[in-house]
N, CA, C and O atoms as CSV, one atom per row, in Angstrom:
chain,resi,resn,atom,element,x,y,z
A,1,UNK,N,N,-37.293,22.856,-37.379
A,1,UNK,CA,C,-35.948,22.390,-37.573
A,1,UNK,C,C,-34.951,23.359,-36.954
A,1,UNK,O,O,-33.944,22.868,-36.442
A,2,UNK,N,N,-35.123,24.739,-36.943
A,2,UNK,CA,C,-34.472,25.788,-36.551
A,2,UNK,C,C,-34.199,25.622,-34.599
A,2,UNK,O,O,-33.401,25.735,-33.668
A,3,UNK,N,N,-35.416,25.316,-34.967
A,3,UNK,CA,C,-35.710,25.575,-33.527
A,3,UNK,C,C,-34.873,23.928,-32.478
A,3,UNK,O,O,-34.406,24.022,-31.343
A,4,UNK,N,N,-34.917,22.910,-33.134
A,4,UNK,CA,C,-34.049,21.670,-32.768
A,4,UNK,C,C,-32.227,22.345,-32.562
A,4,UNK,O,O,-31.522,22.381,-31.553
A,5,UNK,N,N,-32.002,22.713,-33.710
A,5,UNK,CA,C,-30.691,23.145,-33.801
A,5,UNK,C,C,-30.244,24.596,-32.397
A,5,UNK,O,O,-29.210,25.002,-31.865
A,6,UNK,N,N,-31.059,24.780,-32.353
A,6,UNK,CA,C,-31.050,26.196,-31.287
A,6,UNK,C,C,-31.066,25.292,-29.546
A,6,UNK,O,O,-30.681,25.714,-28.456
A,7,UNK,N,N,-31.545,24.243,-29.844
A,7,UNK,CA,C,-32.007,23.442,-28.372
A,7,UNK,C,C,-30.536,22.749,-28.030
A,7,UNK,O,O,-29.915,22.597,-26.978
A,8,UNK,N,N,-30.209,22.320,-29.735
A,8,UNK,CA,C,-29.410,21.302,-28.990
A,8,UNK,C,C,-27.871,21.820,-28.941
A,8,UNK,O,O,-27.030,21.010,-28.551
A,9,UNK,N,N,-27.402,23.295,-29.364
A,9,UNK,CA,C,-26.515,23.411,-29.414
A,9,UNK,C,C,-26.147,24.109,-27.573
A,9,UNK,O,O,-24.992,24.288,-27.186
A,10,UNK,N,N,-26.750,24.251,-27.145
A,10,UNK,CA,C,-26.196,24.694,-25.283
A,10,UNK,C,C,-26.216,23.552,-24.290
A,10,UNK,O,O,-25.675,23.522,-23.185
A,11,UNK,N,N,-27.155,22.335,-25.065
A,11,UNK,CA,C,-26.864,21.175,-24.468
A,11,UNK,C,C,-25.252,20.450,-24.557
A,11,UNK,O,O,-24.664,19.956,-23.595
A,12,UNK,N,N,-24.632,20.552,-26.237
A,12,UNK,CA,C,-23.467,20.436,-26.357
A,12,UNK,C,C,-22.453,21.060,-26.005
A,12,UNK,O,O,-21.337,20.549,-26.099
A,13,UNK,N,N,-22.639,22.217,-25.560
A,13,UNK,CA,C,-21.786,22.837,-24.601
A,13,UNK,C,C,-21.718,22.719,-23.261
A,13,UNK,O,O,-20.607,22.859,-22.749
A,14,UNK,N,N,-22.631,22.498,-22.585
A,14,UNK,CA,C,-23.024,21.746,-21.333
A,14,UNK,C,C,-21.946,20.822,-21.059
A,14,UNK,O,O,-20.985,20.861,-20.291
A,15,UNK,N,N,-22.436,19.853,-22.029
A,15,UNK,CA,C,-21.726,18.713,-22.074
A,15,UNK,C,C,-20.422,18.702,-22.020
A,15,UNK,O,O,-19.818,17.825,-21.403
A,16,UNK,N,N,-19.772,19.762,-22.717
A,16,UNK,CA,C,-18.488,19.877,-22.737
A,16,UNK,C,C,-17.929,20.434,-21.473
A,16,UNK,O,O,-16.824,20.031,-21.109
A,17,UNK,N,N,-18.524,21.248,-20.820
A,17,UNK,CA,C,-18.052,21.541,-19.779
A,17,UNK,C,C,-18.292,21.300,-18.617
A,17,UNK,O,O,-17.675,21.689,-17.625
A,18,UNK,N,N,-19.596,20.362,-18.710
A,18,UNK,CA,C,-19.546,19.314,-17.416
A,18,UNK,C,C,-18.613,18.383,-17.820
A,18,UNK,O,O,-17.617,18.701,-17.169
A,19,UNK,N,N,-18.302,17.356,-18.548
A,19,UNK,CA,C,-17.188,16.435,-18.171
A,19,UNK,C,C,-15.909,16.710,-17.448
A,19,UNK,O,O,-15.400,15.709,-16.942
A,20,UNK,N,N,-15.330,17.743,-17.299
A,20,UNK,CA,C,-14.124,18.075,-16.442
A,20,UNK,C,C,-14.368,17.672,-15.531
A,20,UNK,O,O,-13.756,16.706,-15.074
A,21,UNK,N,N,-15.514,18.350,-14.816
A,21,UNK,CA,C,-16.158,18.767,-13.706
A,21,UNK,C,C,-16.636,17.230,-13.112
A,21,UNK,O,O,-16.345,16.870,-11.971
A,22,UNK,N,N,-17.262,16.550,-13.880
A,22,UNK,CA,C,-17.619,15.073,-13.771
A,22,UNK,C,C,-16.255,14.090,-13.446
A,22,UNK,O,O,-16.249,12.989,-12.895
A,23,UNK,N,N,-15.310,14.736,-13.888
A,23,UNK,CA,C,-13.614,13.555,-14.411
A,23,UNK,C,C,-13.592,13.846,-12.758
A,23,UNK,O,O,-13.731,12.956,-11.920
A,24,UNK,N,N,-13.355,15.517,-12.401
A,24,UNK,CA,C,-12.671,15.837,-11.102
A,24,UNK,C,C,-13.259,15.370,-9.882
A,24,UNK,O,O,-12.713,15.018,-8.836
A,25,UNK,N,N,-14.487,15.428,-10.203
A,25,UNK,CA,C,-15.641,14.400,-9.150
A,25,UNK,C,C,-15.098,13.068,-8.692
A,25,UNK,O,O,-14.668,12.620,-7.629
A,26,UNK,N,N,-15.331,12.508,-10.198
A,26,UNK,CA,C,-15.065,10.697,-9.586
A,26,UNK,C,C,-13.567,10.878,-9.150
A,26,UNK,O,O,-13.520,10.135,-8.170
A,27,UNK,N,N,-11.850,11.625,-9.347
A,27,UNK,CA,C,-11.293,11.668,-8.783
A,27,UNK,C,C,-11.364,12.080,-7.570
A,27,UNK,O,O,-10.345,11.670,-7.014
A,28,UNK,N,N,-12.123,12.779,-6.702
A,28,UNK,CA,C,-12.051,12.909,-5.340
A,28,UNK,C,C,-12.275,12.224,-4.539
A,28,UNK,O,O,-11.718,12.285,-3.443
A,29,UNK,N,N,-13.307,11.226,-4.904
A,29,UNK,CA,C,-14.248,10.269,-4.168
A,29,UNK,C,C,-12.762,9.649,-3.902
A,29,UNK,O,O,-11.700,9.673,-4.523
A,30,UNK,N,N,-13.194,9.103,-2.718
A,30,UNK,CA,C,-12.087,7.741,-2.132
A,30,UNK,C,C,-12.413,6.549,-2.699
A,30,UNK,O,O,-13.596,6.241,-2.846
A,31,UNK,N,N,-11.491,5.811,-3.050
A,31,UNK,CA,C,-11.318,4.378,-3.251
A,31,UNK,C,C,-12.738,3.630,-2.878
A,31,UNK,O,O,-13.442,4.253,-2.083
A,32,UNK,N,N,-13.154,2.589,-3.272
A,32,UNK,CA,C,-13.752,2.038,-2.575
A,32,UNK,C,C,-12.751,0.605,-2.824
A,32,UNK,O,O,-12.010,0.296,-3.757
A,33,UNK,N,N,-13.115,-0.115,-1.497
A,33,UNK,CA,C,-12.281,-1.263,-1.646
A,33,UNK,C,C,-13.057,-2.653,-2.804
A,33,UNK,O,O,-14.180,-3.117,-3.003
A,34,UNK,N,N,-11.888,-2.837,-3.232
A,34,UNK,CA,C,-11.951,-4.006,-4.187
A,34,UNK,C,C,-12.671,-5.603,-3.993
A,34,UNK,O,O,-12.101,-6.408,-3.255
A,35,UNK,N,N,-13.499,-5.851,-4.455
A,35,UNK,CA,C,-14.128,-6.872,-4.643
A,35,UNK,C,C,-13.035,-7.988,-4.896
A,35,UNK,O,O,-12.272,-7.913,-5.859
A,36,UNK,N,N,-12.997,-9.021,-3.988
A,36,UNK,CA,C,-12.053,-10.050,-3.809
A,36,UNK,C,C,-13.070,-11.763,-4.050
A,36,UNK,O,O,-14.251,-12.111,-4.072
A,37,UNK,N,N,-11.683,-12.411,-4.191
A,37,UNK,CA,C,-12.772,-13.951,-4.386
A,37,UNK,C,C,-11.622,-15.191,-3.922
A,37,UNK,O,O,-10.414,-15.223,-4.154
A,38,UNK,N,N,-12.334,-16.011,-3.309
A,38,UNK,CA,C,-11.461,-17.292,-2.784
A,38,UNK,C,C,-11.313,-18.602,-3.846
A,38,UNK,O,O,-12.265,-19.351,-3.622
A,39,UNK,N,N,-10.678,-19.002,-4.643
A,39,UNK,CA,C,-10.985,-20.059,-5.444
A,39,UNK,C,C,-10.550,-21.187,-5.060
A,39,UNK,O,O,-9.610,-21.238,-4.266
A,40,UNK,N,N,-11.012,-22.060,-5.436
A,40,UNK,CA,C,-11.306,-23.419,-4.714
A,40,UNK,C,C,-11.830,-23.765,-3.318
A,40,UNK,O,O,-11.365,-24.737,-2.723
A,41,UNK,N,N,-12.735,-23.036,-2.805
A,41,UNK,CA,C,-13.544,-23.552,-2.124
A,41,UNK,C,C,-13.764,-25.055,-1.399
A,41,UNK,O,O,-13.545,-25.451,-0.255
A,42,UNK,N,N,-14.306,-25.710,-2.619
A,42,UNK,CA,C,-14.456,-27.537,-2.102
A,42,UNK,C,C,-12.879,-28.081,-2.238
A,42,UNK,O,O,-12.500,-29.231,-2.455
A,43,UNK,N,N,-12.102,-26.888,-2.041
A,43,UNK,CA,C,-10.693,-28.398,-2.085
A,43,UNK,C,C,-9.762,-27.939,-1.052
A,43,UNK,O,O,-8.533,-27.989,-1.113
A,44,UNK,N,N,-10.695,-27.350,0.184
A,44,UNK,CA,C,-9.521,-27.026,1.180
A,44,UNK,C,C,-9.146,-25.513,1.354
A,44,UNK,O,O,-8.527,-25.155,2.356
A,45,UNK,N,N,-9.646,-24.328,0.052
A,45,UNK,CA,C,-9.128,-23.249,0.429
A,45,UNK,C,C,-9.311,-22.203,1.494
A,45,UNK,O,O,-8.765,-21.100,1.538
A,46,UNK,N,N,-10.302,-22.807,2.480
A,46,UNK,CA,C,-10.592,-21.882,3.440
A,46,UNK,C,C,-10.065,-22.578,4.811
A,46,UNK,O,O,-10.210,-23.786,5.003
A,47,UNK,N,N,-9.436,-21.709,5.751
A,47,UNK,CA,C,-8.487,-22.276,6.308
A,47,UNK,C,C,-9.161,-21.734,8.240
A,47,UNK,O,O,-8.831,-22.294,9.285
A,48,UNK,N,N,-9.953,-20.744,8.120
A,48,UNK,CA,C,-10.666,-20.566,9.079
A,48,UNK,C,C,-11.379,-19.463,9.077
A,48,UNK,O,O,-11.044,-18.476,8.423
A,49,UNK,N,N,-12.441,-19.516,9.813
A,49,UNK,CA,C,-13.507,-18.241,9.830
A,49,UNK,C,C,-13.760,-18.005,11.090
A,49,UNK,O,O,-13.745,-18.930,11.901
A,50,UNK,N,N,-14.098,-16.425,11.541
A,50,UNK,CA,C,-14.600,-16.036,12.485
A,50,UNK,C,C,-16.077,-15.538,12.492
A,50,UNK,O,O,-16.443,-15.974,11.401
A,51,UNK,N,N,-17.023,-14.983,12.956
A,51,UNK,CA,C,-17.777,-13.958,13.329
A,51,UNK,C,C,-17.769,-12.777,13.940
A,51,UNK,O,O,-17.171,-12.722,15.014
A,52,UNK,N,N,-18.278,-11.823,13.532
A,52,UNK,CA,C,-17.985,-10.191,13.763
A,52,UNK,C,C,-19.639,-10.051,13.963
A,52,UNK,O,O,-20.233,-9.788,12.917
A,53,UNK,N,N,-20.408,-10.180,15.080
A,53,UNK,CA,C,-21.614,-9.839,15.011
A,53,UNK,C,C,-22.721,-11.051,14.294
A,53,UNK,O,O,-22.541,-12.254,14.111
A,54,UNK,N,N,-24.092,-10.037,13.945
A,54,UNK,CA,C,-24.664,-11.142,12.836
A,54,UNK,C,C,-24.926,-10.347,11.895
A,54,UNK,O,O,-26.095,-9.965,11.849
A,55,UNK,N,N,-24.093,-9.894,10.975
A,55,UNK,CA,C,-23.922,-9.373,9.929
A,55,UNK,C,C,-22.066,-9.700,9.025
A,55,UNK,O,O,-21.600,-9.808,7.891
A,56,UNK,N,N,-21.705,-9.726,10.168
A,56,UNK,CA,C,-19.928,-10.011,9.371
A,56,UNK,C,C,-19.171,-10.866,9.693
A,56,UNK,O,O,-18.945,-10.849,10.903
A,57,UNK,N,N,-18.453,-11.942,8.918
A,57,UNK,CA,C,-17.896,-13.012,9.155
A,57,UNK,C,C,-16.558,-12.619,8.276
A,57,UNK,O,O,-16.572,-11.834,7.328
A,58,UNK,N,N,-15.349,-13.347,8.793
A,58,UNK,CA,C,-14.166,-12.990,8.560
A,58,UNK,C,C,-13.736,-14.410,7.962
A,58,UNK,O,O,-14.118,-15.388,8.605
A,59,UNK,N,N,-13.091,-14.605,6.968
A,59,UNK,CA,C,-12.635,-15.869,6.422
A,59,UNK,C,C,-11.114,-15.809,6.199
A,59,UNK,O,O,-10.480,-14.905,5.654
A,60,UNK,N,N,-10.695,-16.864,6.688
A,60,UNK,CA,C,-9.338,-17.048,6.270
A,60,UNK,C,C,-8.665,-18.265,4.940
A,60,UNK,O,O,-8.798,-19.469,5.159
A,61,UNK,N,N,-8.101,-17.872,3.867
A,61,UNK,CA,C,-8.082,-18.632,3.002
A,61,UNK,C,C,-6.911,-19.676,3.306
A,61,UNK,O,O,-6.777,-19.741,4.528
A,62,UNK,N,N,-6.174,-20.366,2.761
A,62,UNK,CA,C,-5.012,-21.639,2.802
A,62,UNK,C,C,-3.698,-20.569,2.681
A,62,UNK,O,O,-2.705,-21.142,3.127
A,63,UNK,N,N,-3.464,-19.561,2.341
A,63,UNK,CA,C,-2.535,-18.861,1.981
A,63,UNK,C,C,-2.367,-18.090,3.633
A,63,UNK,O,O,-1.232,-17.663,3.844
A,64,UNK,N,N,-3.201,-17.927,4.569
A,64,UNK,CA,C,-3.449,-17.357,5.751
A,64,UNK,C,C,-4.010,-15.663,5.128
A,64,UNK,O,O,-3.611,-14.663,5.725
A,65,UNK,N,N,-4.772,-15.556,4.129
A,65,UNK,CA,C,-4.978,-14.160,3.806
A,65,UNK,C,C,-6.538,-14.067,4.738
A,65,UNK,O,O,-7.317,-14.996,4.952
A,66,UNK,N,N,-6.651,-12.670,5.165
A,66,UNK,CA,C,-8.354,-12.848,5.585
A,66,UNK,C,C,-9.247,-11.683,4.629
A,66,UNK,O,O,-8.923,-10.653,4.038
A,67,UNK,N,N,-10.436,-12.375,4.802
A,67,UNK,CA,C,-11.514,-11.383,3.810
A,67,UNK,C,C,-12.489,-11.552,4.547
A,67,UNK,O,O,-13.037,-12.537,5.044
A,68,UNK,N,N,-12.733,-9.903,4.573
A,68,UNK,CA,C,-14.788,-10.046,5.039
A,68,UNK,C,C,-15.492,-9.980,4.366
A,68,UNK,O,O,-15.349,-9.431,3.274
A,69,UNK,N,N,-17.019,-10.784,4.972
A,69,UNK,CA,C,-17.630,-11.001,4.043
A,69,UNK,C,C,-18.897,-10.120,4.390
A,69,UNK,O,O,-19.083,-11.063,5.159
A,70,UNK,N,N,-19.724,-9.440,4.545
A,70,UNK,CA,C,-20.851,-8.724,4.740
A,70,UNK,C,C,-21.815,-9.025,4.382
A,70,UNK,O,O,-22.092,-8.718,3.223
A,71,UNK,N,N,-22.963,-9.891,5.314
A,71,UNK,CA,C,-24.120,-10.255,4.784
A,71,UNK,C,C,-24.905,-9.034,4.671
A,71,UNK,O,O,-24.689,-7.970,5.251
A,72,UNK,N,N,-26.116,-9.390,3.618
A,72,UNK,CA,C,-27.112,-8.636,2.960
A,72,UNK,C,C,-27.827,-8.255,4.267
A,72,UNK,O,O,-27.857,-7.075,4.618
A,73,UNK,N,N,-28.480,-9.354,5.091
A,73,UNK,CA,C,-29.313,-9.536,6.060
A,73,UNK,C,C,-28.767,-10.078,7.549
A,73,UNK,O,O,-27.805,-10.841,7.629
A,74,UNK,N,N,-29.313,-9.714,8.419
A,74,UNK,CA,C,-28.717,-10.118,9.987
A,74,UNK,C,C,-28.739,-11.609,10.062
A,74,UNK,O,O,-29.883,-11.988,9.808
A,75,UNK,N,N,-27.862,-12.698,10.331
A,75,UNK,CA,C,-27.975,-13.795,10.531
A,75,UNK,C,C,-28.167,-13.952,12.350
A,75,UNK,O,O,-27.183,-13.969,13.089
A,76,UNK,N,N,-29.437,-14.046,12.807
A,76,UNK,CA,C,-29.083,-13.374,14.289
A,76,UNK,C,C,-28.587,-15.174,15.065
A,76,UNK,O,O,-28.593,-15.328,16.286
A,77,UNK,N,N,-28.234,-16.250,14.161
A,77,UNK,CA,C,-27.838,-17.528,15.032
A,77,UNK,C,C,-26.216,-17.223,14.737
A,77,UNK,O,O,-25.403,-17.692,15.533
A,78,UNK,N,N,-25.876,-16.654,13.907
A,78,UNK,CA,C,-24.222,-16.203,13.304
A,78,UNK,C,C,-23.340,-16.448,14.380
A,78,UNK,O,O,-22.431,-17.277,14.385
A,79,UNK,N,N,-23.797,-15.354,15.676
A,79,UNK,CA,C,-22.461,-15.583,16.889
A,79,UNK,C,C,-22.544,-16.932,17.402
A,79,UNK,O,O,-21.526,-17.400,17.911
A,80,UNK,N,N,-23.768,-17.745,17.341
A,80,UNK,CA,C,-23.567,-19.146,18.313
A,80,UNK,C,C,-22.860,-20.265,17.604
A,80,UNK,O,O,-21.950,-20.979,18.026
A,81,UNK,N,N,-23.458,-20.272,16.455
A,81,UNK,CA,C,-22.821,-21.385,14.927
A,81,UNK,C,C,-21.473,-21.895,15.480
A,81,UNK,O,O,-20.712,-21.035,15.922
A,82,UNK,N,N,-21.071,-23.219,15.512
A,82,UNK,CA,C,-20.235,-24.047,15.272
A,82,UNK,C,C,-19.563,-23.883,13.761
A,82,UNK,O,O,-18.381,-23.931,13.424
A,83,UNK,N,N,-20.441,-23.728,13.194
A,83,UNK,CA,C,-19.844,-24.436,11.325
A,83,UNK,C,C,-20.711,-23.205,10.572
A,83,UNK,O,O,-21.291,-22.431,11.333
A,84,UNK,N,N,-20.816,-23.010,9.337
A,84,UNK,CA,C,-21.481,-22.364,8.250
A,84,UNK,C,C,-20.928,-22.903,7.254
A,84,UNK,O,O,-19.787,-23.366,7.231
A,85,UNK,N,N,-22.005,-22.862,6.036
A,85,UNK,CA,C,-21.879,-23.340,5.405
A,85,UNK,C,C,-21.874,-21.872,4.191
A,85,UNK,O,O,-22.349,-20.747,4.343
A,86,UNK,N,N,-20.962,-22.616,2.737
A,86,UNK,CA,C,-21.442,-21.755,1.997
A,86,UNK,C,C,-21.694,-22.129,0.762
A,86,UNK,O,O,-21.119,-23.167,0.434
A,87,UNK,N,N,-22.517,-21.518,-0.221
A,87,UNK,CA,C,-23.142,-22.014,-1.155
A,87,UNK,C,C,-22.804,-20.911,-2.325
A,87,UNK,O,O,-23.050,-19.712,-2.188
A,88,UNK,N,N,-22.077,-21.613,-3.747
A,88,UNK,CA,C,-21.627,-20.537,-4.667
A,88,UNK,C,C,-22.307,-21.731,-5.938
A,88,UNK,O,O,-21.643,-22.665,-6.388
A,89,UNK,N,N,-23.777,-21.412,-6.349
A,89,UNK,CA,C,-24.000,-22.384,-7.669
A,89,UNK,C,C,-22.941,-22.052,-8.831
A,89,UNK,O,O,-22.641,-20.961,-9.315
A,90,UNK,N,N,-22.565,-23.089,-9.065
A,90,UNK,CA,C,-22.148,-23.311,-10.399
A,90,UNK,C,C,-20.403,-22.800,-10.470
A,90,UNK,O,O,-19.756,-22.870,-11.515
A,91,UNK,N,N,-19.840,-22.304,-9.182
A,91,UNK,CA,C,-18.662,-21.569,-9.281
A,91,UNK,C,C,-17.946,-22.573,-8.189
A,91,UNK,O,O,-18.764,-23.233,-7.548
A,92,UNK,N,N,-16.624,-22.793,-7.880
A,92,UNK,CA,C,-15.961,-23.278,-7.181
A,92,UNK,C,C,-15.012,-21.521,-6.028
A,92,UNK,O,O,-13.909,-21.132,-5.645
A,93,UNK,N,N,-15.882,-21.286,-6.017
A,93,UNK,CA,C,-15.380,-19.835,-5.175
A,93,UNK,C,C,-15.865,-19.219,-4.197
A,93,UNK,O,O,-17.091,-19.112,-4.241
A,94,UNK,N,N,-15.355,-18.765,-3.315
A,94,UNK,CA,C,-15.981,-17.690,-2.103
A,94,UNK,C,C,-15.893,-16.352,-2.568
A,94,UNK,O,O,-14.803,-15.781,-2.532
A,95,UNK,N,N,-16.940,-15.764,-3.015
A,95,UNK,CA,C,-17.271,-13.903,-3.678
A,95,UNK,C,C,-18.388,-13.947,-3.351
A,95,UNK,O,O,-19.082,-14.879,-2.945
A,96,UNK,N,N,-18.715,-12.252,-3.638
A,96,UNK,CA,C,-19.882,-11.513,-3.666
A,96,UNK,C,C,-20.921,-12.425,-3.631
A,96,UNK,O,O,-21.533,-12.618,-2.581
A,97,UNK,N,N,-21.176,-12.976,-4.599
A,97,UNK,CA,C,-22.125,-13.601,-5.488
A,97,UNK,C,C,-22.599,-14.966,-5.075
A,97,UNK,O,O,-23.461,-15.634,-5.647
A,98,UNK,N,N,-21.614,-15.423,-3.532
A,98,UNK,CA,C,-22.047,-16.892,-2.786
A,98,UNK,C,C,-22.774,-16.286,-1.721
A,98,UNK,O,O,-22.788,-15.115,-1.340
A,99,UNK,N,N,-23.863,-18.113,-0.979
A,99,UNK,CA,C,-24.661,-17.406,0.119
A,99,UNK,C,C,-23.293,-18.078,0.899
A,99,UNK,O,O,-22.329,-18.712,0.470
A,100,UNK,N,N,-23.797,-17.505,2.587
A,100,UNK,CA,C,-23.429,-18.536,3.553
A,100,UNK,C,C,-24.446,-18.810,4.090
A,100,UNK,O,O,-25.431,-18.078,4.184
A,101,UNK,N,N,-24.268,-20.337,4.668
A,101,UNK,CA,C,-25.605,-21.054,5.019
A,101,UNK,C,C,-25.048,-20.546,6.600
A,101,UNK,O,O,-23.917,-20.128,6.850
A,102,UNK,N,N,-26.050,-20.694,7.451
A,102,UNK,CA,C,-25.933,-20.528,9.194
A,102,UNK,C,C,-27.076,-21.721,9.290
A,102,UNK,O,O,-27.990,-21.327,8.566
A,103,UNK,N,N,-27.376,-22.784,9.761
A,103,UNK,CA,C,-28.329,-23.670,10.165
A,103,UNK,C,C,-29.430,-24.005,9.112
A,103,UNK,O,O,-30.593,-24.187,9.473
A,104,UNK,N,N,-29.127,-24.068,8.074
A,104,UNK,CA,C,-30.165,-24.040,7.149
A,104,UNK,C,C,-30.323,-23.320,6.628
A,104,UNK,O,O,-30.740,-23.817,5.581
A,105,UNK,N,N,-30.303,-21.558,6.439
A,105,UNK,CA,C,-30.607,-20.250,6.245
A,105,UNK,C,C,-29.301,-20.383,5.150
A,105,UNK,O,O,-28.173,-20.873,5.094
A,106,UNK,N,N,-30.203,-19.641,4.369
A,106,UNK,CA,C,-29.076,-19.229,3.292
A,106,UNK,C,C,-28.850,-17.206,3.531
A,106,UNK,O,O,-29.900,-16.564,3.521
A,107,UNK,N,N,-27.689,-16.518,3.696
A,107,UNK,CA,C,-27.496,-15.478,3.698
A,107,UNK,C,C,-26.613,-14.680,2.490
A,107,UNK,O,O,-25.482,-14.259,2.731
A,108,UNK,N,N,-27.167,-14.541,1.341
A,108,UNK,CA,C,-26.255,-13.263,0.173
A,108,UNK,C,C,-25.590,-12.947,0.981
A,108,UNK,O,O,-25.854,-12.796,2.174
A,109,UNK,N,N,-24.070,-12.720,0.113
A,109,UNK,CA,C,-23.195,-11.651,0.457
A,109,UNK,C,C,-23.442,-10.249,0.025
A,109,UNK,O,O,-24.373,-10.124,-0.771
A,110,UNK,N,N,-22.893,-9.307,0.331
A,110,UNK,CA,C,-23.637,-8.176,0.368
A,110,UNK,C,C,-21.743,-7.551,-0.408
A,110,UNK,O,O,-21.567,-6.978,-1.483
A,111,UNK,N,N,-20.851,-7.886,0.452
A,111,UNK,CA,C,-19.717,-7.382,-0.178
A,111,UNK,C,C,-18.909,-8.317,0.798
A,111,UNK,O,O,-19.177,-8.790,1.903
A,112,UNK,N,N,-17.391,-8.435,-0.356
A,112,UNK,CA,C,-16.501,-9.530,0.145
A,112,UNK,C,C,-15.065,-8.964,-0.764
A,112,UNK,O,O,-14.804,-9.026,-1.966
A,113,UNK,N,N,-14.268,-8.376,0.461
A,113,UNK,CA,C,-12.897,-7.747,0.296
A,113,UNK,C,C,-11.663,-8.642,1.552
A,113,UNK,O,O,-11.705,-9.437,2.491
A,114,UNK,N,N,-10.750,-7.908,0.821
A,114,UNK,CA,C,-9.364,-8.276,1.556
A,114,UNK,C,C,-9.160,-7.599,2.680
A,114,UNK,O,O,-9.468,-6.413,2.562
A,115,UNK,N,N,-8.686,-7.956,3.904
A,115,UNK,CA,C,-8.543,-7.035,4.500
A,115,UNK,C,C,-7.356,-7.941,5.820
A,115,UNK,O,O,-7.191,-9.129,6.097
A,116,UNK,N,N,-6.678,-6.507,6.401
A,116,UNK,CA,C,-5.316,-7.871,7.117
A,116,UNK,C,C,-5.763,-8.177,8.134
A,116,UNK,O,O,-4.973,-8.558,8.998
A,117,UNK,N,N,-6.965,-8.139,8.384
A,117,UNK,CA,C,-6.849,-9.527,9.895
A,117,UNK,C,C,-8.188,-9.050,10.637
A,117,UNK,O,O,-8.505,-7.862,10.699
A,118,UNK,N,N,-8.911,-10.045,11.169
A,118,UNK,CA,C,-9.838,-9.887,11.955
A,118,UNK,C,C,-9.877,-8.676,13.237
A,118,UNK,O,O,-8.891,-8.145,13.747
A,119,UNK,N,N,-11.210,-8.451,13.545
A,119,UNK,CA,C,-10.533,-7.387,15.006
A,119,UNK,C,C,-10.390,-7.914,15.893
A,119,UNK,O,O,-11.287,-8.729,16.109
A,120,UNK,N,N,-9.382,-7.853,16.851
A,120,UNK,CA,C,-9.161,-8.304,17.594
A,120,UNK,C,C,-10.254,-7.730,19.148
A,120,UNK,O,O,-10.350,-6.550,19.485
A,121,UNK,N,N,-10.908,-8.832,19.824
A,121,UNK,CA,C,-11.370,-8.626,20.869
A,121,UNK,C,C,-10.621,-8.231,22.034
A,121,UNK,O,O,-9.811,-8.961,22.607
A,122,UNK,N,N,-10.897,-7.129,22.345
A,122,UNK,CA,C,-10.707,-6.585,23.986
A,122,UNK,C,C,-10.509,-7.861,24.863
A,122,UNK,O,O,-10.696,-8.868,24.180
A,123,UNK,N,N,-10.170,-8.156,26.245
A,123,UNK,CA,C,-9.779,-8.689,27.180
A,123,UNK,C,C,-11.110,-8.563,27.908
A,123,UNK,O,O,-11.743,-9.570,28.226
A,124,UNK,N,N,-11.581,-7.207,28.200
A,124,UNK,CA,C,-12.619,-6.818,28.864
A,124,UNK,C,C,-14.277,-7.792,27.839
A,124,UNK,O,O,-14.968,-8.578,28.488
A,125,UNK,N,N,-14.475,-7.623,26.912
A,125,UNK,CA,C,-15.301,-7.990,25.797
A,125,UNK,C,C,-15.647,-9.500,26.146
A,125,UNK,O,O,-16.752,-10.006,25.950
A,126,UNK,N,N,-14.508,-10.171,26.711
A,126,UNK,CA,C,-14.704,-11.838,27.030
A,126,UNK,C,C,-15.347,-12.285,28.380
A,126,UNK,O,O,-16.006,-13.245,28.780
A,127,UNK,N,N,-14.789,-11.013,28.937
A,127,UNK,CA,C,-15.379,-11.072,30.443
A,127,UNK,C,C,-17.212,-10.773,30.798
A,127,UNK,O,O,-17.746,-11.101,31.857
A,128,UNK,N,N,-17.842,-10.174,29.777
A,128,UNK,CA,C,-18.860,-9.397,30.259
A,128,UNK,C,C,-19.630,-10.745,29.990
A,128,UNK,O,O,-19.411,-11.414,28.980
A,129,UNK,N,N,-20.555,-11.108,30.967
A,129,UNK,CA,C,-21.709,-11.888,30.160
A,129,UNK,C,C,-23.002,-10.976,29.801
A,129,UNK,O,O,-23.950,-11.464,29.185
């Protein structure tokens, strides 16, 4: 019993003086950006989308706001696609937590934030085949 009380009292001091140290930590870290979501989906709220590769697609909602979306996995038909589709069971929303379809393929989002505007392509970028 002696011997419990002897263990656990430098652990409680520990403790006490790592939490500062822990507080000042998570304050340094930078921001990470905020998890965003499109609602209403099936009634018009997406107003246009781009492609960024086959990993990132850019959506524009009815309000003209844009959000990327970051697939989990490479969609490597992503740059040719006409259309995509997206799939959110049971929710009427574009977040995290919906796939997008590319030709059949269903792709998780991986992360889906706000952000002001697609990148814009170079002049040179259109030219290269």
């Amino acid at each position: 019993m002696k011997n419990n009380a002897l263990f656990l009292a430098p652990l409680a001091a520990l403790a006490m003086v790592a939490s500062p140290v822990a507080a000042s930590a998570a304050m340094a870290r930078p921001a990470q950006s905020e998890e965003a979501s499109v609602p209403f989906i099936n009634h018009g709220a997406i107003r246009d989308w781009r492609a960024d590769g086959d990993r990132v697609i850019y959506f524009q909602d009815s309000g003209r706001q844009w959000y990327r979306a970051t697939l989990m996995t490479p969609a490597f038909d992503l740059p040719f696609v006409e259309a995509v589709g997206i799939q959110n069971s049971g929710t009427d929303r574009l977040d995290r937590w919906a796939d997008v379809v590319v030709r059949g393929q269903h792709y998780p989002i991986q992360s889906f934030v706000k952000v002001d505007a697609p990148p814009v392509k170079s002049a040179n970028a259109a030219h290269k085949s």
